[in-house]
C-alpha positions in Angstrom: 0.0 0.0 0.0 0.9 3.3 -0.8 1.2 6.4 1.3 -2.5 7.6 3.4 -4.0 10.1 1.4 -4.3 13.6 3.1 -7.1 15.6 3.2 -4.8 18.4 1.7 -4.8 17.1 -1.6 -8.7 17.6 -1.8 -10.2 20.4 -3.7 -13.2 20.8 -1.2 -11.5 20.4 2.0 -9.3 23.2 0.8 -12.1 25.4 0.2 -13.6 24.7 3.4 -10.4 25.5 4.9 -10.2 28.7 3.4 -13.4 29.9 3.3 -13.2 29.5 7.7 -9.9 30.3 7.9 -11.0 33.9 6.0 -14.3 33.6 8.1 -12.2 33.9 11.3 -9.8 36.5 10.4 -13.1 38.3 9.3 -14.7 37.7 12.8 -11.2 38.8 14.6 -10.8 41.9 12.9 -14.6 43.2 13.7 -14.3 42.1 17.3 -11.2 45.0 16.9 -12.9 47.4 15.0 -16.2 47.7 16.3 -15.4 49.1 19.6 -12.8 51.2 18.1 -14.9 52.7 16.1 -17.7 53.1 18.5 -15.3 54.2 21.1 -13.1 57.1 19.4 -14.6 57.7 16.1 -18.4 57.7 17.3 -17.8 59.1 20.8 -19.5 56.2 22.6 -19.8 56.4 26.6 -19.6 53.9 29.2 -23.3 52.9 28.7 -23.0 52.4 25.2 -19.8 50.4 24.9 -21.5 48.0 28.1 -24.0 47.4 25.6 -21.7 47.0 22.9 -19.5 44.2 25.2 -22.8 42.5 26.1 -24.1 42.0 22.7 -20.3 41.3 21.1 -20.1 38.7 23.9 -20.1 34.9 23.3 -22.6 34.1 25.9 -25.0 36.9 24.2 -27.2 34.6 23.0 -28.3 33.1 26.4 -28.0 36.9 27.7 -31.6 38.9 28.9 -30.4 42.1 26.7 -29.6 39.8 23.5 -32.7 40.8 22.2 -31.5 45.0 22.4 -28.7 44.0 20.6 
């Protein structure tokens, strides 16, 4: 028998791959921007960036003020 195949060798797994790999980078770089830009370039206060932390949040979804958000 020869060597195992590897998954890197299929079209499709290296479109999935890709396609979340650029999903995450995505997802990273709005978790940085978001409150930047609500902090400095929109003036947000305290209240409005603890809203902004609760709804950016991974627990959000099970959160009472999910559905502000």
């Amino acid at each position: 028998m020869g060597e195992p195949a590897t998954l890197w060798r299929h079209r499709d797994f290296l479109l999935l791959w890709t396609g979340q790999s650029v999903s995450r980078v995505g997802d990273q770089f709005t978790g940085l921007a978001v409150p930047y830009i609500a902090a400095y370039l929109l003036g947000a206060g305290p209240a409005e960036m603890g809203l902004l932390a609760s709804c950016t949040s991974p627990t959000s979804t099970s959160s009472d003020f999910s559905s502000a958000c």
